[in-house]
Biopython code that builds the backbone (N, CA, C, O; Angstrom):
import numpy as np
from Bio.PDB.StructureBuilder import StructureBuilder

atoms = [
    (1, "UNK", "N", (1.201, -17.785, -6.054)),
    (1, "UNK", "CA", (0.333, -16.636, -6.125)),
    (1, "UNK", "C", (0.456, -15.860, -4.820)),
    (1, "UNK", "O", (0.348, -16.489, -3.767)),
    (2, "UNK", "N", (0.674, -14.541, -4.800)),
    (2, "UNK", "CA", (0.610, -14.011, -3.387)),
    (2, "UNK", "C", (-0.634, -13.647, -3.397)),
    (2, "UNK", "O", (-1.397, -13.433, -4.339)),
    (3, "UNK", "N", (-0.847, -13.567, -1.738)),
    (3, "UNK", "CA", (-2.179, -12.930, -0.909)),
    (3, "UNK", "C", (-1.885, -11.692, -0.619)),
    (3, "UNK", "O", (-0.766, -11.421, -0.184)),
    (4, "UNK", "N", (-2.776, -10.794, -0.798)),
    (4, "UNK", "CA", (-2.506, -9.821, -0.287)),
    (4, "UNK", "C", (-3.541, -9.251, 1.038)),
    (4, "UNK", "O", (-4.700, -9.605, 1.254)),
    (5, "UNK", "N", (-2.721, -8.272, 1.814)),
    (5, "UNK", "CA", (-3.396, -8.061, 3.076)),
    (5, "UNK", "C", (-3.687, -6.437, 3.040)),
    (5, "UNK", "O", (-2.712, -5.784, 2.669)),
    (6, "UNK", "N", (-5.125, -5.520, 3.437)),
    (6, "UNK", "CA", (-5.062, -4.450, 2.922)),
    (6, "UNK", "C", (-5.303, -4.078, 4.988)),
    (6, "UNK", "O", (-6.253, -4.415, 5.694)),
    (7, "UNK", "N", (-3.970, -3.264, 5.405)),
    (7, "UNK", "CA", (-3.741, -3.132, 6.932)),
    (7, "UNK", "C", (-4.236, -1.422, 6.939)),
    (7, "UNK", "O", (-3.523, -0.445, 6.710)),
    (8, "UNK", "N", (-5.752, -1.459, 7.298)),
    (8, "UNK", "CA", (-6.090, -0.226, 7.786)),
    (8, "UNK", "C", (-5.931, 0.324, 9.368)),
    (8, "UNK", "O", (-6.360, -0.077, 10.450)),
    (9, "UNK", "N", (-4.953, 1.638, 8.868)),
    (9, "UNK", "CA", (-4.546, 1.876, 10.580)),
    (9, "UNK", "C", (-4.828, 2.954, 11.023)),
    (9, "UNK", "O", (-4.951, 3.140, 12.234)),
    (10, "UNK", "N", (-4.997, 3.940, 10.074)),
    (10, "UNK", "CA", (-6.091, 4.730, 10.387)),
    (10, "UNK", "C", (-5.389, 5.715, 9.325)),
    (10, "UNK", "O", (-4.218, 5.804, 8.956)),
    (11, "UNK", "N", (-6.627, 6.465, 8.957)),
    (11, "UNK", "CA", (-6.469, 7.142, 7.777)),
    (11, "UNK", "C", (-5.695, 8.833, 7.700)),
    (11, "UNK", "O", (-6.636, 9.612, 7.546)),
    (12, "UNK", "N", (-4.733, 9.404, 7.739)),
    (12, "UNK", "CA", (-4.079, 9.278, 6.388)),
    (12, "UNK", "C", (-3.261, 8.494, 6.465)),
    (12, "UNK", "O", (-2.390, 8.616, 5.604)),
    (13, "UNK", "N", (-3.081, 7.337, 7.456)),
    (13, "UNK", "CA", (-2.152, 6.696, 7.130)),
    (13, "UNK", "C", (-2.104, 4.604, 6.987)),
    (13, "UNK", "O", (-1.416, 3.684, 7.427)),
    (14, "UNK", "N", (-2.826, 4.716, 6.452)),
    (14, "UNK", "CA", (-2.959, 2.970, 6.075)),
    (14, "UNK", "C", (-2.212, 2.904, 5.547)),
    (14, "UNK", "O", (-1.446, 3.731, 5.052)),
    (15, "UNK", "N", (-2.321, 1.235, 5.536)),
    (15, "UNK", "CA", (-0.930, 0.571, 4.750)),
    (15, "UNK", "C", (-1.890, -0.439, 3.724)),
    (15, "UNK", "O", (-3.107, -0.581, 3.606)),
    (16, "UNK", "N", (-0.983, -0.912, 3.209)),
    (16, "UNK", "CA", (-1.452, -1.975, 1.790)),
    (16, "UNK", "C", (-0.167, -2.663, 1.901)),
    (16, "UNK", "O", (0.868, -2.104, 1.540)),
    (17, "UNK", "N", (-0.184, -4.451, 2.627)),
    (17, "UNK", "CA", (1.104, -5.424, 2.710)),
    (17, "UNK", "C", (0.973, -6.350, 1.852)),
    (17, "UNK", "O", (0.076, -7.156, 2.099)),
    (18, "UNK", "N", (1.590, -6.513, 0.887)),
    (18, "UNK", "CA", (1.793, -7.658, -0.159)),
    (18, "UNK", "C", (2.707, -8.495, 0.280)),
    (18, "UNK", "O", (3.913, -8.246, 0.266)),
    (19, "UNK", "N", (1.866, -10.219, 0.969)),
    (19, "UNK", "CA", (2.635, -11.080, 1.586)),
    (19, "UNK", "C", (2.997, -12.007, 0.545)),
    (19, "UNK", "O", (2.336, -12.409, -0.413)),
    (20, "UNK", "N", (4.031, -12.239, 0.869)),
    (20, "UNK", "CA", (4.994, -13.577, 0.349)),
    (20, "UNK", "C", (5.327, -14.506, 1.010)),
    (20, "UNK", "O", (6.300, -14.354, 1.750)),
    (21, "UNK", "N", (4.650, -15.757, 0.972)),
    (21, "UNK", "CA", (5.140, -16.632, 1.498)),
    (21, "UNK", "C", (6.871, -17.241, 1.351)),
    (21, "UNK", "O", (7.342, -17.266, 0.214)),
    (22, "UNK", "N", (7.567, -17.613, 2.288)),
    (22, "UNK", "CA", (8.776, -17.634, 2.439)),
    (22, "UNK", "C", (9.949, -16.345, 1.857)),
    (22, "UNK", "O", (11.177, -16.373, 1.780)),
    (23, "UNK", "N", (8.827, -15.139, 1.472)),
    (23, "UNK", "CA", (10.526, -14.283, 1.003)),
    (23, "UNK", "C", (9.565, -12.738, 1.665)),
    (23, "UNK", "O", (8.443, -12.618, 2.158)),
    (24, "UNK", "N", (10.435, -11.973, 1.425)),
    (24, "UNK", "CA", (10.138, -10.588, 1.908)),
    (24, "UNK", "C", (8.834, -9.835, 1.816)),
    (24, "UNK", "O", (8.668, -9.461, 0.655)),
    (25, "UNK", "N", (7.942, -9.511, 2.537)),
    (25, "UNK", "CA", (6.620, -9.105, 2.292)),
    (25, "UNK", "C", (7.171, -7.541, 1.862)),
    (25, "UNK", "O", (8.350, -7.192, 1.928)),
    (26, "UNK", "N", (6.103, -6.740, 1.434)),
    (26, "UNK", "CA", (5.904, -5.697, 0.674)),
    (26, "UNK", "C", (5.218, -4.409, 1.560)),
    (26, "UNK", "O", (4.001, -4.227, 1.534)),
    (27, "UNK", "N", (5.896, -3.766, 2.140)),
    (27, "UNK", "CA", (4.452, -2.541, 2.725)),
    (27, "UNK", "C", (4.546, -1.286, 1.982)),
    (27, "UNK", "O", (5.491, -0.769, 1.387)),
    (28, "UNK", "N", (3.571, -0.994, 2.128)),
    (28, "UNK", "CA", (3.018, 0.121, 1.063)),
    (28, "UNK", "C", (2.551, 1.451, 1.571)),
    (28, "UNK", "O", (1.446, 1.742, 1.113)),
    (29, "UNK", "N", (2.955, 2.161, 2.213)),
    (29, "UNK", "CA", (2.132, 3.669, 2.487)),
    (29, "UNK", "C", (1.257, 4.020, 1.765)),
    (29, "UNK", "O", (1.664, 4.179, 0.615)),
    (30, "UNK", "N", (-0.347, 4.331, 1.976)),
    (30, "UNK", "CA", (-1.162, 4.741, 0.924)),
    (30, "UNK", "C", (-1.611, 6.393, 1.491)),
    (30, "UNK", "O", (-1.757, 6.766, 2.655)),
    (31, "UNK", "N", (-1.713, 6.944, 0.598)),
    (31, "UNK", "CA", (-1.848, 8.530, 0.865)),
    (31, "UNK", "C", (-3.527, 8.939, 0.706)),
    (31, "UNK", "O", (-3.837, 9.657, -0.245)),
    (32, "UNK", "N", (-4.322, 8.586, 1.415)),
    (32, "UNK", "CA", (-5.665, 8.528, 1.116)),
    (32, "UNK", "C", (-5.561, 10.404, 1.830)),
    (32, "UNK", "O", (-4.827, 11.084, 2.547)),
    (33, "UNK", "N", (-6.979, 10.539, 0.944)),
    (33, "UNK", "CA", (-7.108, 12.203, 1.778)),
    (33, "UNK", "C", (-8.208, 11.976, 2.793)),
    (33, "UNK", "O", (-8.658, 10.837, 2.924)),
    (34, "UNK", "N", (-8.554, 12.724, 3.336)),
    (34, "UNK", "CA", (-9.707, 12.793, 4.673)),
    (34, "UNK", "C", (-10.786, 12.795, 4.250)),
    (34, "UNK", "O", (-11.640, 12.351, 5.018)),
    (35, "UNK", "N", (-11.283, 13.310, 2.784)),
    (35, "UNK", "CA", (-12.333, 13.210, 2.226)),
    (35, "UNK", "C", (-12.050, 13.164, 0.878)),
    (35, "UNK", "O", (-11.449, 13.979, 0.178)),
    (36, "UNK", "N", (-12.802, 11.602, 0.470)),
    (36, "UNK", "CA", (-12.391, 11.007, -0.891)),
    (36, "UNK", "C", (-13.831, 11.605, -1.861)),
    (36, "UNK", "O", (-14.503, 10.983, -2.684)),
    (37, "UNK", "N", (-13.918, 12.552, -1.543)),
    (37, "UNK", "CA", (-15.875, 13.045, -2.272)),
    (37, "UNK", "C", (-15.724, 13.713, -3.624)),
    (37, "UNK", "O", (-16.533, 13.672, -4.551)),
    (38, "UNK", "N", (-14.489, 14.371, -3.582)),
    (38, "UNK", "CA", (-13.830, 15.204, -4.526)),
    (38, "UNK", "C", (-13.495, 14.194, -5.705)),
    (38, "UNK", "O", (-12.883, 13.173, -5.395)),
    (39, "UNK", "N", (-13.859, 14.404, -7.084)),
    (39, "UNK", "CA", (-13.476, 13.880, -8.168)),
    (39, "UNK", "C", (-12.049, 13.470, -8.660)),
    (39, "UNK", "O", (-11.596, 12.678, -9.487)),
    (40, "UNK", "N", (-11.653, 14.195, -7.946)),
    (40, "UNK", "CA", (-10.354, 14.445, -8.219)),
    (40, "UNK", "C", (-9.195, 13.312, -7.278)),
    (40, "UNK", "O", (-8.005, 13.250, -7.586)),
    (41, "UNK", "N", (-9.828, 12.443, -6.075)),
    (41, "UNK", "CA", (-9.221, 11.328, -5.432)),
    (41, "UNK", "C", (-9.672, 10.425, -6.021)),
    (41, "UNK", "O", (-9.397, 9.291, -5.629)),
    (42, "UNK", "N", (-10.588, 10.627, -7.259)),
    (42, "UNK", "CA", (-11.185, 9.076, -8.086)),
    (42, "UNK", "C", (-10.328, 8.262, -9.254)),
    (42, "UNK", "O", (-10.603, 7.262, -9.918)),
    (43, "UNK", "N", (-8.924, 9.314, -9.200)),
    (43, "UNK", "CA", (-7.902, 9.059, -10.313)),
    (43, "UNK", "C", (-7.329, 8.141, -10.029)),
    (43, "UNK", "O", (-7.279, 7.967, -8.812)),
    (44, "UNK", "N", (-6.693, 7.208, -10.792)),
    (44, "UNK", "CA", (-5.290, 6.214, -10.306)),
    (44, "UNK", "C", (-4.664, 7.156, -9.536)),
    (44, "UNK", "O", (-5.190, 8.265, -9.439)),
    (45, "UNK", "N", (-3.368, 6.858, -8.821)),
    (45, "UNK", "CA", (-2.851, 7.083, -8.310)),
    (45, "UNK", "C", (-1.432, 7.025, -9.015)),
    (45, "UNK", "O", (-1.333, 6.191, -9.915)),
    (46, "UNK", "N", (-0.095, 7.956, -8.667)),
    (46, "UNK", "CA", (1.003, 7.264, -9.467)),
    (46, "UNK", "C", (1.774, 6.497, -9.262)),
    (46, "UNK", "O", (1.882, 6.530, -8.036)),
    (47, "UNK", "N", (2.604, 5.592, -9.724)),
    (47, "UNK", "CA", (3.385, 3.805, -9.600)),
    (47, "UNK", "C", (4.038, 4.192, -8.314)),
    (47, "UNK", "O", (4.576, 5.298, -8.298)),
    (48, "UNK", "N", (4.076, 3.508, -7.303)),
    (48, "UNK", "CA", (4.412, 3.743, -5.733)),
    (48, "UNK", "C", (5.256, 2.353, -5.790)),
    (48, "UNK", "O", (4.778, 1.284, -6.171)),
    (49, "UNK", "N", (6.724, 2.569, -5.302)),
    (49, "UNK", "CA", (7.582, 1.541, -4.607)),
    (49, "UNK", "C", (6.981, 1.229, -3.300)),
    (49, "UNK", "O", (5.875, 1.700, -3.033)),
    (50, "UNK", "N", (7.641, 0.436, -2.412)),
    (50, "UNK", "CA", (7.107, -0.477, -1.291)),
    (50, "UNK", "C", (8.109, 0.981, -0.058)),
    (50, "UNK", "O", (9.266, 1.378, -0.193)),
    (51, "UNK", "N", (7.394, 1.272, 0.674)),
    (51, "UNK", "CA", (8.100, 2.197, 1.670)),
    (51, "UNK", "C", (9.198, 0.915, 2.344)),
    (51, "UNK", "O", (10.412, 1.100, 2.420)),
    (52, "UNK", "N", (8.713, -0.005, 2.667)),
    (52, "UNK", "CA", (8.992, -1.266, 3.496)),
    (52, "UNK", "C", (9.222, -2.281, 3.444)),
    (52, "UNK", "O", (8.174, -2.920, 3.533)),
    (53, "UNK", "N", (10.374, -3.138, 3.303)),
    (53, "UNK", "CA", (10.113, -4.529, 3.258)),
    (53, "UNK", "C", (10.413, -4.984, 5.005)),
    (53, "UNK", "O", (10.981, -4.425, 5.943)),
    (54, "UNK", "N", (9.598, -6.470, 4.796)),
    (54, "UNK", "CA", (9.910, -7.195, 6.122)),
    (54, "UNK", "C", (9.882, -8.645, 6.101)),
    (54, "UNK", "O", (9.041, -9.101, 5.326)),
    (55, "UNK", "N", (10.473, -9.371, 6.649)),
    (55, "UNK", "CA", (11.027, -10.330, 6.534)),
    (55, "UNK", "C", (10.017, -11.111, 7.803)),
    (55, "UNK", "O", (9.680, -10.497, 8.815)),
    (56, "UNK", "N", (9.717, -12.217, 7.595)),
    (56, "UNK", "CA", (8.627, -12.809, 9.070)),
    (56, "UNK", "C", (9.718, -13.214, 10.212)),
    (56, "UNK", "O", (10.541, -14.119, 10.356)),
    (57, "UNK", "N", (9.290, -12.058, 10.957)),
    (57, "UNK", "CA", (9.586, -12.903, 12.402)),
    (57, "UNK", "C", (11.268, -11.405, 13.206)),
    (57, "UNK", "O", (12.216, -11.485, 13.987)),
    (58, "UNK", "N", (10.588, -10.243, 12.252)),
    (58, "UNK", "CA", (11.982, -9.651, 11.967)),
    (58, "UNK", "C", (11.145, -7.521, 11.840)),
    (58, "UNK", "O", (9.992, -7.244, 11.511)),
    (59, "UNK", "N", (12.068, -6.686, 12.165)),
    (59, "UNK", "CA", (11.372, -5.464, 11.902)),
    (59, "UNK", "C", (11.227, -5.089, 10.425)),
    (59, "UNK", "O", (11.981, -5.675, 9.648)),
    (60, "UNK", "N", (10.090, -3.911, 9.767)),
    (60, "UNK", "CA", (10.343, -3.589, 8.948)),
    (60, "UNK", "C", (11.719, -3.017, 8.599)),
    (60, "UNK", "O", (12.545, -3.122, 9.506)),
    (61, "UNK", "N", (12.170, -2.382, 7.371)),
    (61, "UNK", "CA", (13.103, -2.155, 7.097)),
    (61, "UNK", "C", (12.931, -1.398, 6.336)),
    (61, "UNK", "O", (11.711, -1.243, 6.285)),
    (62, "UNK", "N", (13.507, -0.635, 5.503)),
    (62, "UNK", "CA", (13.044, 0.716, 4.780)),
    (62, "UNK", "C", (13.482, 0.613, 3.297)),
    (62, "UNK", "O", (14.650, 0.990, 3.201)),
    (63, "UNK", "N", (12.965, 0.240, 2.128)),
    (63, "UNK", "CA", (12.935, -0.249, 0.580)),
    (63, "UNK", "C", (14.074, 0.747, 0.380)),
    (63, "UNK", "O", (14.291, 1.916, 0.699)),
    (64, "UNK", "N", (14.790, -0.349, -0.375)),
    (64, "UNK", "CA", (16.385, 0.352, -0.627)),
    (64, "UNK", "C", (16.372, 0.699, -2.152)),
    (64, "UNK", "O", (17.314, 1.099, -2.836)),
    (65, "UNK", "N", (15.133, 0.461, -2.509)),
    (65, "UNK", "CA", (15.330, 0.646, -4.449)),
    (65, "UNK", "C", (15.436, -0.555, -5.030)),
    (65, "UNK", "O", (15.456, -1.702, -4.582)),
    (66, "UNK", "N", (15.502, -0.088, -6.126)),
    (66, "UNK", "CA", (15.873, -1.365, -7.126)),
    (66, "UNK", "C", (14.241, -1.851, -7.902)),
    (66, "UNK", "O", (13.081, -1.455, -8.010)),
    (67, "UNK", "N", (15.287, -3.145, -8.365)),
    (67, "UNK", "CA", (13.303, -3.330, -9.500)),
    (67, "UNK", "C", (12.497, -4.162, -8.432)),
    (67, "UNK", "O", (13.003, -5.085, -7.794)),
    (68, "UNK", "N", (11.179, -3.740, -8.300)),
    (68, "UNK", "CA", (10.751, -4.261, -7.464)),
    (68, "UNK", "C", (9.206, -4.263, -8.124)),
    (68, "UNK", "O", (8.889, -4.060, -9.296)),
    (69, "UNK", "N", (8.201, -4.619, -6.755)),
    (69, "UNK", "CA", (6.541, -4.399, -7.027)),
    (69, "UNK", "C", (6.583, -2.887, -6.954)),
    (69, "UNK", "O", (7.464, -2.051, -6.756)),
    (70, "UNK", "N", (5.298, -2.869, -7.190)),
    (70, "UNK", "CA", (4.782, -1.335, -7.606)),
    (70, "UNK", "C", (3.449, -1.346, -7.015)),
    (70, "UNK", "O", (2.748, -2.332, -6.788)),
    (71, "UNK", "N", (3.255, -0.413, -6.850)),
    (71, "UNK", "CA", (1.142, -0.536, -6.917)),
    (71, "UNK", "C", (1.048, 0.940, -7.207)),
    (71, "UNK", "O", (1.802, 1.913, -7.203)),
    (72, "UNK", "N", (-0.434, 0.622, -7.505)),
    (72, "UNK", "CA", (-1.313, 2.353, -7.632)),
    (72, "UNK", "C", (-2.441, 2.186, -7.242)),
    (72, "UNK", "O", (-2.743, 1.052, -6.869)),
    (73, "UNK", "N", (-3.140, 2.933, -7.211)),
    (73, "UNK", "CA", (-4.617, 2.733, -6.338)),
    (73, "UNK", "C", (-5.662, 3.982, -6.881)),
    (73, "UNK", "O", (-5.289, 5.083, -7.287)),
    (74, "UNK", "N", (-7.156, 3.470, -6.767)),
    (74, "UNK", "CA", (-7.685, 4.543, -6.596)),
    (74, "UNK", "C", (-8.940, 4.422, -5.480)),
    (74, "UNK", "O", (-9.178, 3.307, -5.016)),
    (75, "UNK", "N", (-9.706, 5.535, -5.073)),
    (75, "UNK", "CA", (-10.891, 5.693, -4.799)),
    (75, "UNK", "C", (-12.045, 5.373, -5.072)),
    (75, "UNK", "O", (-12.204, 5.927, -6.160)),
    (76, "UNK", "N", (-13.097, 4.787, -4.804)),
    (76, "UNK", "CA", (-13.999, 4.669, -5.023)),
    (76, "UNK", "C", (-15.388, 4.725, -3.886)),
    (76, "UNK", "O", (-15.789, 4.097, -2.906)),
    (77, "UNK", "N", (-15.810, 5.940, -4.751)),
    (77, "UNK", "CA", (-16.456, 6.357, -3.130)),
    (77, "UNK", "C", (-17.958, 6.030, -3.583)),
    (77, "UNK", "O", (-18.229, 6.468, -4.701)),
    (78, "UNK", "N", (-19.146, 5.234, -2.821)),
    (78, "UNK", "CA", (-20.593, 5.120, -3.208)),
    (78, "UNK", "C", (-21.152, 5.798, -2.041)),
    (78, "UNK", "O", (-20.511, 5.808, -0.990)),
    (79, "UNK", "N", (-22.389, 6.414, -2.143)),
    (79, "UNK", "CA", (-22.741, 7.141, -1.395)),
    (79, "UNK", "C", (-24.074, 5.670, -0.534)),
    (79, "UNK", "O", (-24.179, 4.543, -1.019)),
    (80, "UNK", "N", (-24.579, 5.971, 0.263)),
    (80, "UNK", "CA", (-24.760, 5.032, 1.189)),
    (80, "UNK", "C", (-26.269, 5.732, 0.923)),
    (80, "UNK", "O", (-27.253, 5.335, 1.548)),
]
sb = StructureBuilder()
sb.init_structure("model")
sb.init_model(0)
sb.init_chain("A")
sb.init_seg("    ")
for serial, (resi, resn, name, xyz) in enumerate(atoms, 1):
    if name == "N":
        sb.init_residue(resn, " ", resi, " ")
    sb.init_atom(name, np.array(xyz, "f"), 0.0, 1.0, " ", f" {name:<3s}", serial, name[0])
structure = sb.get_structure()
């Protein structure tokens, strides 16, 4: 089963890393907007390849294609 790790680095630009134990982890560019208030960031998102793979102990590297993971995402904003 993988774990996954959600690497906030600051917004617009977080990441989302899907780790694998012993094989290539997964990084993910997520495209969040500056303000998620709008109805319209509450949608899925569309099927996103991995910007990144990385290997432990080694630099990222830049997803060469092929069949791979996917993700999509959405928003969910509660007001406080």
């Amino acid at each position: 089963m993988a774990s996954e790790e959600l690497v906030a680095v600051s917004a617009p630009r977080s990441l989302f890393v899907l780790k694998f134990p012993g094989r290539e982890d997964r990084i993910f560019k997520l495209h969040l907007p500056a303000n998620p208030m709008k109805a319209k960031y509450r949608a899925w998102s569309e099927w996103q390849n991995p910007d990144f793979v990385a290997k432990a102990g080694e630099q990222p590297a830049h997803f060469s294609g092929g069949n791979d993971y996917q993700i999509r995402y959405k928003l969910d904003y509660q007001e406080r």
